[in-house]
KOLGU-4560 file (N, C-alpha, C; in nm, 3 decimals, padded with zeros to 5 digits):
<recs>
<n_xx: 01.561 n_yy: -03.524 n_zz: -06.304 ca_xx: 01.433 ca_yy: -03.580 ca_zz: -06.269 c_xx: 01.439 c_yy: -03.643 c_zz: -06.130 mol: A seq: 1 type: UNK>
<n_xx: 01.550 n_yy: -03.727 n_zz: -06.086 ca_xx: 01.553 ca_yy: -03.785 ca_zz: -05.977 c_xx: 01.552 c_yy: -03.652 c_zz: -05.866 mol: A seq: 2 type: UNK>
<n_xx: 01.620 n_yy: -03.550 n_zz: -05.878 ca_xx: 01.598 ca_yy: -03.445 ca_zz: -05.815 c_xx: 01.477 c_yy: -03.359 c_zz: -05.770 mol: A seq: 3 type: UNK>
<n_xx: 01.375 n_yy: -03.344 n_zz: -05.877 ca_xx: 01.239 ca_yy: -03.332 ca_zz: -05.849 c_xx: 01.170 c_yy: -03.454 c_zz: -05.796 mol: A seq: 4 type: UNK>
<n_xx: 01.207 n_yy: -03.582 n_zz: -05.764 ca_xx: 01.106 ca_yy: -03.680 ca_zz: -05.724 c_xx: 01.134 c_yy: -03.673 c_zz: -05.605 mol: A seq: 5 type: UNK>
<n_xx: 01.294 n_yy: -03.604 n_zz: -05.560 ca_xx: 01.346 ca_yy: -03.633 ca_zz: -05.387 c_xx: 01.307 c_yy: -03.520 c_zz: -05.266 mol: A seq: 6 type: UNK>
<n_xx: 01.273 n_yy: -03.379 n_zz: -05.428 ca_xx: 01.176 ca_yy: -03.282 ca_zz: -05.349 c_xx: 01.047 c_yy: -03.273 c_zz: -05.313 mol: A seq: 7 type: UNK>
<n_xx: 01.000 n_yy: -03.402 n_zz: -05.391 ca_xx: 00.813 ca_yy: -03.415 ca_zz: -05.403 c_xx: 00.817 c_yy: -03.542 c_zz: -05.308 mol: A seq: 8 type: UNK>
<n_xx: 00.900 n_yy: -03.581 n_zz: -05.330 ca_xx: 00.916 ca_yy: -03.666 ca_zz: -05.166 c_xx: 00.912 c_yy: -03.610 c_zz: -05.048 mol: A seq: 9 type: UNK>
<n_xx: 00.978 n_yy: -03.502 n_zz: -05.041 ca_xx: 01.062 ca_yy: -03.424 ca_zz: -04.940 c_xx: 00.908 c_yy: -03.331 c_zz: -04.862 mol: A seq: 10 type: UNK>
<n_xx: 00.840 n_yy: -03.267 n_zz: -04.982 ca_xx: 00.718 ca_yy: -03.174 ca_zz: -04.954 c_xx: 00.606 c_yy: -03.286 c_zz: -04.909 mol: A seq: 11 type: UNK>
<n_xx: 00.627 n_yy: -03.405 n_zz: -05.009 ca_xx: 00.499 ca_yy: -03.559 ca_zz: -04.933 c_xx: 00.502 c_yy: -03.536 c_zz: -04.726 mol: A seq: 12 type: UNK>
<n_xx: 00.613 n_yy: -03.601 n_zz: -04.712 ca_xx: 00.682 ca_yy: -03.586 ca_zz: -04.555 c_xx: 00.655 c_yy: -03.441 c_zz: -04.478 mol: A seq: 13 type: UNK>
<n_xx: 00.686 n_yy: -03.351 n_zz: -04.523 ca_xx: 00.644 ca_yy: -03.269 ca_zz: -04.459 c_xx: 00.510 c_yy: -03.192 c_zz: -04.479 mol: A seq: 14 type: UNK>
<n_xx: 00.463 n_yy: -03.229 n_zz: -04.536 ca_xx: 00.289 ca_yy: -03.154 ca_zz: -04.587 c_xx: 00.241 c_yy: -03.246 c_zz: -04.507 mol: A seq: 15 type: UNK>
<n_xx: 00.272 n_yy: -03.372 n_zz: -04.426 ca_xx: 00.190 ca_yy: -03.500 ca_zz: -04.392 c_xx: 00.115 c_yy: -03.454 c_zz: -04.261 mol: A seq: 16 type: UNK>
<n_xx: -00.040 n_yy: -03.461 n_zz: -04.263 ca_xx: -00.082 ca_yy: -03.442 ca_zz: -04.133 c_xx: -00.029 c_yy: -03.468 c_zz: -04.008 mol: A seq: 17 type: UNK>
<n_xx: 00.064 n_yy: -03.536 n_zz: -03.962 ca_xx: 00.123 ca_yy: -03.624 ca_zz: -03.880 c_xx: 00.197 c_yy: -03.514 c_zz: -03.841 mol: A seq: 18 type: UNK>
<n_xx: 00.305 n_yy: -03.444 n_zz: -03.964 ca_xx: 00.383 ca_yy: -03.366 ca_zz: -03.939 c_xx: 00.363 c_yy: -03.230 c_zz: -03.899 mol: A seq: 19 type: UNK>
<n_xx: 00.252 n_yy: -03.228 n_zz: -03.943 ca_xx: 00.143 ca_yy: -03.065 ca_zz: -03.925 c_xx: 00.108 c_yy: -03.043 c_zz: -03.781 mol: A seq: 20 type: UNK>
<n_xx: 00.047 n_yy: -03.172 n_zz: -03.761 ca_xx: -00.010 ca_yy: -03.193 ca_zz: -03.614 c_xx: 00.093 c_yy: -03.182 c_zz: -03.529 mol: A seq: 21 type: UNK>
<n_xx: 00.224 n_yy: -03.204 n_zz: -03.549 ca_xx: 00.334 ca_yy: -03.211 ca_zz: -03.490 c_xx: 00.371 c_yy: -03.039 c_zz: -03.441 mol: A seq: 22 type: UNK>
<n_xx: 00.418 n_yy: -02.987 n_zz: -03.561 ca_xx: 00.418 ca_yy: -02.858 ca_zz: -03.564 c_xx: 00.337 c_yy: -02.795 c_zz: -03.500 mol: A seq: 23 type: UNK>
<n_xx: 00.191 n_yy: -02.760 n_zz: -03.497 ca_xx: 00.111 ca_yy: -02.723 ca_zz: -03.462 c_xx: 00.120 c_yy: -02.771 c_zz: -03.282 mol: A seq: 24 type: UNK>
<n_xx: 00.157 n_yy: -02.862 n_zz: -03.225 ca_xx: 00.145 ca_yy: -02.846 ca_zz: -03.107 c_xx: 00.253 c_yy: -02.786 c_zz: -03.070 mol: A seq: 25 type: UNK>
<n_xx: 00.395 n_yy: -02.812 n_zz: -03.115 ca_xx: 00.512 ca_yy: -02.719 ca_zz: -03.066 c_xx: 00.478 c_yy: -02.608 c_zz: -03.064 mol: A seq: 26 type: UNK>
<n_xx: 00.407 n_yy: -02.550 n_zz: -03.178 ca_xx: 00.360 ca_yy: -02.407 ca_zz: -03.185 c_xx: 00.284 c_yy: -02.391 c_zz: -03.029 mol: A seq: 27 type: UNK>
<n_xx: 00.212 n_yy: -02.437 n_zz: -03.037 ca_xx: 00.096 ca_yy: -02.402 ca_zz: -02.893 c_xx: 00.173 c_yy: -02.416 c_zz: -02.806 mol: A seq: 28 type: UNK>
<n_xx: 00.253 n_yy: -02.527 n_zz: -02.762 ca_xx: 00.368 ca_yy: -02.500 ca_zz: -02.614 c_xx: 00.431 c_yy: -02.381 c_zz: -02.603 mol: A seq: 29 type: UNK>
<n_xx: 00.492 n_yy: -02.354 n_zz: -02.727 ca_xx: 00.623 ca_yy: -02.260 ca_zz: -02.753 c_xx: 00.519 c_yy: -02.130 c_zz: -02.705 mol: A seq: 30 type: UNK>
<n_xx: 00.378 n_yy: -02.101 n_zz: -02.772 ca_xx: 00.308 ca_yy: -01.976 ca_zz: -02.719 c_xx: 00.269 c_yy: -01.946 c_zz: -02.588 mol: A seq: 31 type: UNK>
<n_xx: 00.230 n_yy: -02.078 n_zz: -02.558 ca_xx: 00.227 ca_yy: -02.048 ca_zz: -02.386 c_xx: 00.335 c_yy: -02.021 c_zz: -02.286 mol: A seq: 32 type: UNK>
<n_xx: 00.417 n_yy: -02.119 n_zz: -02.313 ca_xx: 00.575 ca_yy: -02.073 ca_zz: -02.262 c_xx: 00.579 c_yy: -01.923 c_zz: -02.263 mol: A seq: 33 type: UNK>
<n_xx: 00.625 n_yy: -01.822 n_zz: -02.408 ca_xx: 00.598 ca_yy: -01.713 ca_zz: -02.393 c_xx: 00.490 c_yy: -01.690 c_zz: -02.358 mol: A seq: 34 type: UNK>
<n_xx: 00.339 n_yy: -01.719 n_zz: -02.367 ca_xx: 00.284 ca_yy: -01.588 ca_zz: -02.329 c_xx: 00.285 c_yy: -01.604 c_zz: -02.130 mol: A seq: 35 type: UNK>
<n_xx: 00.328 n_yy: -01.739 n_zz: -02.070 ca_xx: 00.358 ca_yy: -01.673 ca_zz: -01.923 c_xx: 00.475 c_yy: -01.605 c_zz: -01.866 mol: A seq: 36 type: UNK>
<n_xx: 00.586 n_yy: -01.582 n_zz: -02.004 ca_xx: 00.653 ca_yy: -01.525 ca_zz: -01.939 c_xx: 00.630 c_yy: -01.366 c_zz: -01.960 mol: A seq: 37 type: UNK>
<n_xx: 00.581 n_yy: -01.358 n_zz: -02.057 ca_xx: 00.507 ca_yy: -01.234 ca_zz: -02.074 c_xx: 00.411 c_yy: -01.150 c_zz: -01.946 mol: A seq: 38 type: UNK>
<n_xx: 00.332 n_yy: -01.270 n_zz: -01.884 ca_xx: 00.277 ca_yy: -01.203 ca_zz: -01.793 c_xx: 00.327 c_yy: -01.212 c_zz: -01.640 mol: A seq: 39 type: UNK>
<n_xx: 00.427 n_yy: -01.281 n_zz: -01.620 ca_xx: 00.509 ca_yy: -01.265 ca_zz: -01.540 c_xx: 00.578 c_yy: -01.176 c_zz: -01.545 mol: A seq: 40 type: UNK>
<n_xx: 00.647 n_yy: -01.112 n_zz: -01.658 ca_xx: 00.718 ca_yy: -00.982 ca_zz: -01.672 c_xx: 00.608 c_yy: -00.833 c_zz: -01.668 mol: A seq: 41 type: UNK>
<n_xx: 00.461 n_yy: -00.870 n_zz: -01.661 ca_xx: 00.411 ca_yy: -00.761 ca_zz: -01.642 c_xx: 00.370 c_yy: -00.765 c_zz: -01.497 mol: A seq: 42 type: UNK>
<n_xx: 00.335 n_yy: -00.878 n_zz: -01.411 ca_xx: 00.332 ca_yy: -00.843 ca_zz: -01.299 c_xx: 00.419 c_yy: -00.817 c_zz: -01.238 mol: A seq: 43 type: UNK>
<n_xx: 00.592 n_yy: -00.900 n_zz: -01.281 ca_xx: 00.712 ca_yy: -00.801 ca_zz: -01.210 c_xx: 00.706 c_yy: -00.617 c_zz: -01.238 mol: A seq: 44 type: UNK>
<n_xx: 00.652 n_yy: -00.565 n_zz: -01.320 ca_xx: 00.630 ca_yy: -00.452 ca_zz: -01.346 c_xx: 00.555 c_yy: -00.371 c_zz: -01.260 mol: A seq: 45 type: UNK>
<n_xx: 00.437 n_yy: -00.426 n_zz: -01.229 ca_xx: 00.348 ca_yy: -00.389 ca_zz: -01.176 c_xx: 00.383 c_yy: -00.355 c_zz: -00.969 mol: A seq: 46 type: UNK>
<n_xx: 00.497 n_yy: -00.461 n_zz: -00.993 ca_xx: 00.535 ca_yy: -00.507 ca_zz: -00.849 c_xx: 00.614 c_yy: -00.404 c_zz: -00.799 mol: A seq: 47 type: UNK>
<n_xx: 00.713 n_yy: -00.413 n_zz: -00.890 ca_xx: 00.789 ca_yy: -00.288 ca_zz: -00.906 c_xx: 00.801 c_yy: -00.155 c_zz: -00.881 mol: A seq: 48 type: UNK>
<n_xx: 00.649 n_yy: -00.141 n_zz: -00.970 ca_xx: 00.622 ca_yy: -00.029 ca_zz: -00.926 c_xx: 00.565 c_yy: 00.020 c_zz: -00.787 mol: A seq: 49 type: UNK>
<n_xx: 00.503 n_yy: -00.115 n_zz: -00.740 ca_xx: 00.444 ca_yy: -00.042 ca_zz: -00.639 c_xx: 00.557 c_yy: -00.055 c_zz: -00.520 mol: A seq: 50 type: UNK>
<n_xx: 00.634 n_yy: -00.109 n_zz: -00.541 ca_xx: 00.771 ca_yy: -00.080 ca_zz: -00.454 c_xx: 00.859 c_yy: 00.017 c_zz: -00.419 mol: A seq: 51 type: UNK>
<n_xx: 00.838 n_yy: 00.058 n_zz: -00.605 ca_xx: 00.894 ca_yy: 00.218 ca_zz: -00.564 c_xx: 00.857 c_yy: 00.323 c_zz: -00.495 mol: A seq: 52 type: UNK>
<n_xx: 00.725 n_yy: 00.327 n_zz: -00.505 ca_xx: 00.607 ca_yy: 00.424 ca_zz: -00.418 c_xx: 00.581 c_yy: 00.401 c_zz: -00.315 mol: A seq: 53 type: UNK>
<n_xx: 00.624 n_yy: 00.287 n_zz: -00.255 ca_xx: 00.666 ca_yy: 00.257 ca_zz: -00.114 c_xx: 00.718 c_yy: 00.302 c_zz: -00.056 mol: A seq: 54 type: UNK>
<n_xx: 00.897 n_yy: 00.277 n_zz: -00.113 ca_xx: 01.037 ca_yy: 00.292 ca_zz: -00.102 c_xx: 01.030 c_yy: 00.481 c_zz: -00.093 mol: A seq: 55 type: UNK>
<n_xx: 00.960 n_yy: 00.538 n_zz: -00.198 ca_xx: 00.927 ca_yy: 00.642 ca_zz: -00.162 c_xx: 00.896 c_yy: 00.739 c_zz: -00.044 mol: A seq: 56 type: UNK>
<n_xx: 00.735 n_yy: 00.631 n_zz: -00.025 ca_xx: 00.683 ca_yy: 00.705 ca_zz: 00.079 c_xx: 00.768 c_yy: 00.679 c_zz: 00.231 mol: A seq: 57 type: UNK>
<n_xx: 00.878 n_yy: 00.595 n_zz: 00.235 ca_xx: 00.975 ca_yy: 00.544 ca_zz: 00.347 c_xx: 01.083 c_yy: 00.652 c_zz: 00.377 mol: A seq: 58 type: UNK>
<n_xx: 01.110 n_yy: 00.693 n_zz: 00.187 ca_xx: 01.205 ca_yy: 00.782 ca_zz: 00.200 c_xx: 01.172 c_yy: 00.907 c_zz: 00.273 mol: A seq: 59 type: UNK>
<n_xx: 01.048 n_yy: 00.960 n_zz: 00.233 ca_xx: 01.013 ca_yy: 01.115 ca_zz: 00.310 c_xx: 00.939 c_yy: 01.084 c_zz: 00.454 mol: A seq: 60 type: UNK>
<n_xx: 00.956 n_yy: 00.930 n_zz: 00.512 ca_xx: 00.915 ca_yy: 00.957 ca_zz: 00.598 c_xx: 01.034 c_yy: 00.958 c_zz: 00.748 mol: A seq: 61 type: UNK>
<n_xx: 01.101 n_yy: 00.891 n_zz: 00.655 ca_xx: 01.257 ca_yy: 00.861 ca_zz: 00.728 c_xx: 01.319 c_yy: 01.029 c_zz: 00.749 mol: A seq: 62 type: UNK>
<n_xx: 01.277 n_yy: 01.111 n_zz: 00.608 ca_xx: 01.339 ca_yy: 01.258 ca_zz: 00.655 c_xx: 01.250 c_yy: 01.328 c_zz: 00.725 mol: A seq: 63 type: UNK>
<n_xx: 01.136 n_yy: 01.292 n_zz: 00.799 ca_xx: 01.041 ca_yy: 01.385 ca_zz: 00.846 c_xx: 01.081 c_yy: 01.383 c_zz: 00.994 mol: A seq: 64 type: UNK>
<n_xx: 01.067 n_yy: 01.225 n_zz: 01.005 ca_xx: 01.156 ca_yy: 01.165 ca_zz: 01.119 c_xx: 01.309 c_yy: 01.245 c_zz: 01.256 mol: A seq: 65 type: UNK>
<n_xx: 01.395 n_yy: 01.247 n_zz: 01.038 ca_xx: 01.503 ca_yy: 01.249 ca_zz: 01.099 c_xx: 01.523 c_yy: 01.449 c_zz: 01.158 mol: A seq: 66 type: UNK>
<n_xx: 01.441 n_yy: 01.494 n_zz: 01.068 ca_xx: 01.402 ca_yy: 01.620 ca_zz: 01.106 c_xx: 01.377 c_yy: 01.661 c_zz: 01.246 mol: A seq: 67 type: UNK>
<n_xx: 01.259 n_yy: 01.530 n_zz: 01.266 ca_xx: 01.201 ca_yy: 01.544 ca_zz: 01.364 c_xx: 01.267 c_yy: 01.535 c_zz: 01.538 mol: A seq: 68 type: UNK>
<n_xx: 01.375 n_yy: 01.448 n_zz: 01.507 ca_xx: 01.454 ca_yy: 01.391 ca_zz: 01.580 c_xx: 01.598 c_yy: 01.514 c_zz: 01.600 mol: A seq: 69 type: UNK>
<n_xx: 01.621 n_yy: 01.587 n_zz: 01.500 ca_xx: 01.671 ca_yy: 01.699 ca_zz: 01.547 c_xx: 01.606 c_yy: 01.823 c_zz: 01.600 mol: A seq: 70 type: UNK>
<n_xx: 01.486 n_yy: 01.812 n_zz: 01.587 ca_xx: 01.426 ca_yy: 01.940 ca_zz: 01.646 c_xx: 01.423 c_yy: 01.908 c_zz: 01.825 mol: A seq: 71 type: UNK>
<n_xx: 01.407 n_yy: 01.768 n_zz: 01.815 ca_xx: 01.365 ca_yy: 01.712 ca_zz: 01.955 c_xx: 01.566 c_yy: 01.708 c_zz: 02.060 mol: A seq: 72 type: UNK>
<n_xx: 01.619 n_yy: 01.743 n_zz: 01.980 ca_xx: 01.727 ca_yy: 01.720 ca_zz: 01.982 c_xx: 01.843 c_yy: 01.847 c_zz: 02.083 mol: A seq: 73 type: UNK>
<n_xx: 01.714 n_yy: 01.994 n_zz: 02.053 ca_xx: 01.721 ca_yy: 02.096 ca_zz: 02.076 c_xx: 01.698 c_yy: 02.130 c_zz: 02.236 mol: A seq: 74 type: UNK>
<n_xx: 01.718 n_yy: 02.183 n_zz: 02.295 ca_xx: 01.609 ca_yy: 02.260 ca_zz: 02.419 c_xx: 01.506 c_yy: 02.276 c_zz: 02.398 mol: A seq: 75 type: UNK>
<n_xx: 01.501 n_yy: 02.380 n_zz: 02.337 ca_xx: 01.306 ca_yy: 02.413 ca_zz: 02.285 c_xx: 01.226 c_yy: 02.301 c_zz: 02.240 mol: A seq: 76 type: UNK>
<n_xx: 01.289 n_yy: 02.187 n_zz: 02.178 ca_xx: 01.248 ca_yy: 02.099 ca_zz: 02.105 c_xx: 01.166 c_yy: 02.007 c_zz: 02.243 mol: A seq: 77 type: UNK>
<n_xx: 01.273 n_yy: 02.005 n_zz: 02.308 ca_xx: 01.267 ca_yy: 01.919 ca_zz: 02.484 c_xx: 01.115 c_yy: 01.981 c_zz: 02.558 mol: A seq: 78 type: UNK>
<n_xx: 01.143 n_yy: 02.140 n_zz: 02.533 ca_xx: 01.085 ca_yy: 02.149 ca_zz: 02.631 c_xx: 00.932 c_yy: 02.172 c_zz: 02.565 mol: A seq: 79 type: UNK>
<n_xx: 00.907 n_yy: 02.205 n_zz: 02.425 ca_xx: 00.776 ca_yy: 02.170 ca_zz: 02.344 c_xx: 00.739 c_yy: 02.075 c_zz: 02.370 mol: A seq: 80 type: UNK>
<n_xx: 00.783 n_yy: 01.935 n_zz: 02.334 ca_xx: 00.743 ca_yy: 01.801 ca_zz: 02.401 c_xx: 00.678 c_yy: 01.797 c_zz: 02.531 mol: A seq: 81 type: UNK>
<n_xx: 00.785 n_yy: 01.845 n_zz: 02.643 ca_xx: 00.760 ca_yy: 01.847 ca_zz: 02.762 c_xx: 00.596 c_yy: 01.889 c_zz: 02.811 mol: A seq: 82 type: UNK>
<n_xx: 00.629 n_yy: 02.001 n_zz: 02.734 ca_xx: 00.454 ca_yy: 02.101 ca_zz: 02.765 c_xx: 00.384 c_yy: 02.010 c_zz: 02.661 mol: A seq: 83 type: UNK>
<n_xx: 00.342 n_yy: 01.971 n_zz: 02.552 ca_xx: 00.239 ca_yy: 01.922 ca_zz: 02.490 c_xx: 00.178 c_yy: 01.782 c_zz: 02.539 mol: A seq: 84 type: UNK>
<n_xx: 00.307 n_yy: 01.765 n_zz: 02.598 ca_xx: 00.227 ca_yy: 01.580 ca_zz: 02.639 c_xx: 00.216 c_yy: 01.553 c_zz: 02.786 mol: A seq: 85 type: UNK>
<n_xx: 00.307 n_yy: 01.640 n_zz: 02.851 ca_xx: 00.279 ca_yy: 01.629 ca_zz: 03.044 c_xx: 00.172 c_yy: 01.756 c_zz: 03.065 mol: A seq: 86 type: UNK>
<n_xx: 00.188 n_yy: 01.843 n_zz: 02.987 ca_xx: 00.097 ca_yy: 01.958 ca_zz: 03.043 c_xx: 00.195 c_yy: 02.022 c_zz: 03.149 mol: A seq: 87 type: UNK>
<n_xx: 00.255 n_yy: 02.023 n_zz: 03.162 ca_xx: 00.406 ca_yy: 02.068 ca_zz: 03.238 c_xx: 00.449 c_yy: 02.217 c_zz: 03.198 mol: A seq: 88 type: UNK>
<n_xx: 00.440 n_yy: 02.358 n_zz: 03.324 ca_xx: 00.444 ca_yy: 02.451 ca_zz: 03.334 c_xx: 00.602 c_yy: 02.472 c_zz: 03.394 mol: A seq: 89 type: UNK>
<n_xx: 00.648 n_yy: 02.576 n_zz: 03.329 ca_xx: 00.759 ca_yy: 02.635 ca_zz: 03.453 c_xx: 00.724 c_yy: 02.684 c_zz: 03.569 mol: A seq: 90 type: UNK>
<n_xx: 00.837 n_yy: 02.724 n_zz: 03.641 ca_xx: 00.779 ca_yy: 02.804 ca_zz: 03.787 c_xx: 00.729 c_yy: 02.927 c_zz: 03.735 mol: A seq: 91 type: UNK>
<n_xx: 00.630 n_yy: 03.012 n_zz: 03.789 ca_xx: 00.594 ca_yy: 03.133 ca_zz: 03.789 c_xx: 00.416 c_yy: 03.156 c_zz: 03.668 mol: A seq: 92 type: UNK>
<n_xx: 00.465 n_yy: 02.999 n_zz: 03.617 ca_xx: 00.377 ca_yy: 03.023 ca_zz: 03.496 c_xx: 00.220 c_yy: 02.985 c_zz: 03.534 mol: A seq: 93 type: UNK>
<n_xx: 00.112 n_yy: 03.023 n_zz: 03.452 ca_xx: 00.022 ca_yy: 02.940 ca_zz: 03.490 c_xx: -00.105 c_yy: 02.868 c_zz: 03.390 mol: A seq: 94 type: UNK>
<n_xx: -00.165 n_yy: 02.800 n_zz: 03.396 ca_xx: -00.246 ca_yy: 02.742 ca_zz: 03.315 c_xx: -00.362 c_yy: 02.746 c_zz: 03.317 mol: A seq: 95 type: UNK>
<n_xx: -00.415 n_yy: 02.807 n_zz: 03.183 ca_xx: -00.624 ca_yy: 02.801 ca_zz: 03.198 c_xx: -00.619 c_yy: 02.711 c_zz: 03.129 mol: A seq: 96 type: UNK>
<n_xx: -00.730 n_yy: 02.654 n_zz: 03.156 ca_xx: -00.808 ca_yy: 02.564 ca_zz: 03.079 c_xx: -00.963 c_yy: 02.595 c_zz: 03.044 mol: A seq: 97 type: UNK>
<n_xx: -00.953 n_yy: 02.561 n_zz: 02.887 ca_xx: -01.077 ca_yy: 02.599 ca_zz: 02.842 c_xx: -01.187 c_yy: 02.510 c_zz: 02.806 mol: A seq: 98 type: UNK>
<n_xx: -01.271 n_yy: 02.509 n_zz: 02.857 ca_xx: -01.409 ca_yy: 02.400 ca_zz: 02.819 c_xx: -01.495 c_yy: 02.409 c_zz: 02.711 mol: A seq: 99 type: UNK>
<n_xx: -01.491 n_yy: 02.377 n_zz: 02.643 ca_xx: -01.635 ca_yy: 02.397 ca_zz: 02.549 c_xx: -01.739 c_yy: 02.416 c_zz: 02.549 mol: A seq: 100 type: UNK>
<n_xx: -01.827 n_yy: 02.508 n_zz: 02.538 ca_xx: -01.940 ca_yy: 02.493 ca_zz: 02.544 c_xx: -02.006 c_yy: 02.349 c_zz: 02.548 mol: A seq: 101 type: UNK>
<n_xx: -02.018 n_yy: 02.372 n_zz: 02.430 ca_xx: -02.128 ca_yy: 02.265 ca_zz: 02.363 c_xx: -02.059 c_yy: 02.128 c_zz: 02.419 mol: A seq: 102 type: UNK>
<n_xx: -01.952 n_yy: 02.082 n_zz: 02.413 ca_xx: -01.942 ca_yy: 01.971 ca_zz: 02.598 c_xx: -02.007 c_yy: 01.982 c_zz: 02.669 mol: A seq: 103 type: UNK>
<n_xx: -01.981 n_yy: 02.066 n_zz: 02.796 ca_xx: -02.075 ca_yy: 02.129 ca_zz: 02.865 c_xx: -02.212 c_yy: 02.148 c_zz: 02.886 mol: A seq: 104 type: UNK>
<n_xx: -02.268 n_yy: 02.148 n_zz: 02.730 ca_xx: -02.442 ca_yy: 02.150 ca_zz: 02.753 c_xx: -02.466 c_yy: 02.053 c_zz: 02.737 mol: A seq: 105 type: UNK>
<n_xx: -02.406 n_yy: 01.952 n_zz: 02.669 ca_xx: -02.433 ca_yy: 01.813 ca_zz: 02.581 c_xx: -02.465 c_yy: 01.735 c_zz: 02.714 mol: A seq: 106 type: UNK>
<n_xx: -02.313 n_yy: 01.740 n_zz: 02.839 ca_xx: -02.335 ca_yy: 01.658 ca_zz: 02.943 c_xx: -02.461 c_yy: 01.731 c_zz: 03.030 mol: A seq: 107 type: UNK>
<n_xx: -02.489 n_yy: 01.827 n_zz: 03.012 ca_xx: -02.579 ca_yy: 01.896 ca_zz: 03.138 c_xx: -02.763 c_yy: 01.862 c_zz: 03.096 mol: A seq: 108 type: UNK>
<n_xx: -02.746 n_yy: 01.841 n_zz: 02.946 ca_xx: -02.839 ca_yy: 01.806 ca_zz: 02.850 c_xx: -02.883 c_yy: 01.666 c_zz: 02.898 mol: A seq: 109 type: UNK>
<n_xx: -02.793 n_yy: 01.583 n_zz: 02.915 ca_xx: -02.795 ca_yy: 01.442 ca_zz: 02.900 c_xx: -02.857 c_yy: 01.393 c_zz: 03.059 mol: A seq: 110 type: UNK>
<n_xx: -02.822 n_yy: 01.452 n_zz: 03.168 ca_xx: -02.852 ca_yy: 01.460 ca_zz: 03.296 c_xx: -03.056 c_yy: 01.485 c_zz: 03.296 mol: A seq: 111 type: UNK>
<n_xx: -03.051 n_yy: 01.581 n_zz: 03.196 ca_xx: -03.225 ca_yy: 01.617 ca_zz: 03.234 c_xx: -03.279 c_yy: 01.576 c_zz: 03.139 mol: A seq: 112 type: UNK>
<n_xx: -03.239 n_yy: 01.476 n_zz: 03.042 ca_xx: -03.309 ca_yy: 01.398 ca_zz: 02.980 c_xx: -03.382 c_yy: 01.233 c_zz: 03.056 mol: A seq: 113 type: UNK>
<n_xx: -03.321 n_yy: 01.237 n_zz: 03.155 ca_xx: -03.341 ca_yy: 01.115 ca_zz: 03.210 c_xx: -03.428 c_yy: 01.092 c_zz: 03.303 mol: A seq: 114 type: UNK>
<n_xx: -03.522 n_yy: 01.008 n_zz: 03.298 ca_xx: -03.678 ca_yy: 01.048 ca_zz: 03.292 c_xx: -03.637 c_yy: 01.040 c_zz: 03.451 mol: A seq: 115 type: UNK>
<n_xx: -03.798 n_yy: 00.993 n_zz: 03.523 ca_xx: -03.858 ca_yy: 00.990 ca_zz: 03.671 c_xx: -03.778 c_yy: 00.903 c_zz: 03.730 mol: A seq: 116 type: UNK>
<n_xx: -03.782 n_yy: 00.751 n_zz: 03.710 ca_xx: -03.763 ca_yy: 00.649 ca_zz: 03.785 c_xx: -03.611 c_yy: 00.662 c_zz: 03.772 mol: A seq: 117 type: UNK>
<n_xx: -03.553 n_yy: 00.717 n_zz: 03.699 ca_xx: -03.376 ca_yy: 00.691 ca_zz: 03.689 c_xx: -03.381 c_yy: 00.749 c_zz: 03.807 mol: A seq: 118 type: UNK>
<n_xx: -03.429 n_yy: 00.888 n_zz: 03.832 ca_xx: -03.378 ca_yy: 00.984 ca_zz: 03.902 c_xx: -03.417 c_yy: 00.957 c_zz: 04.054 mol: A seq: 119 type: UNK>
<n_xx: -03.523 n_yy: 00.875 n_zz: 04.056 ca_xx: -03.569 ca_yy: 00.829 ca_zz: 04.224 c_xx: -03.490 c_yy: 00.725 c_zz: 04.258 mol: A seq: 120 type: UNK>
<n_xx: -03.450 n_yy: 00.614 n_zz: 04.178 ca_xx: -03.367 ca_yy: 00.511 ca_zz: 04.210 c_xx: -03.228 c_yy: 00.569 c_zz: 04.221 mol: A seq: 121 type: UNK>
<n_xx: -03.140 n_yy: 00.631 n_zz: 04.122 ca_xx: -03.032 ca_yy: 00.678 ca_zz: 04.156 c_xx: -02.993 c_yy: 00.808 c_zz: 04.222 mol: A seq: 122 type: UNK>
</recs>
């Protein structure tokens, strides 16, 4: 009997609002705790990922590069450069140049659009 009075004691104490209320807030810390680490582990995820697709796009650009840097590396490579960005001919060679039309009419267009007084003053 003394044994059942020390367990109905025992369930008094802990059934006690006091103790509930107790519980019940550890509970709520303990969930928030996890649930920010929860969402900290999904934005490290998120981070992650977009790091990789970075790291990626670095990787193929580093080999386009390094490609690039051996072609330039070449004669022909030298002398492609040379001609695309100086406009730079060998001896003997020679160069047309082609105009566009529609350049051409646009500016010639733009000239006879411009009324009386432009044309007496300037």
């Amino acid at each position: 009997m003394l044994e059942f009075q020390k367990k109905k004691q025992l369930r008094k104490i802990l059934y006690s609002p006091i103790i509930l209320l107790l519980l019940a807030i550890l509970f709520v810390l303990l969930f928030r705790g996890a649930w920010g680490v929860y969402q900290k582990e999904r934005l490290s995820a998120e981070n992650l990922e977009k790091e990789r697709n970075e790291f990626d796009k670095l990787v193929l650009r580093e080999k386009n590069l390094a490609a690039s840097l051996d072609y330039l590396k070449t004669d022909q490579g030298i002398e492609s450069e040379i001609r695309t960005k100086f406009r730079a001919v060998k001896e003997g060679e020679q160069v047309a140049v082609i105009v566009d039309a529609q350049s051409s009419a646009s500016s010639s267009s733009a000239t006879t659009t411009r009324g009386f007084w432009y044309r007496l003053f300037h």
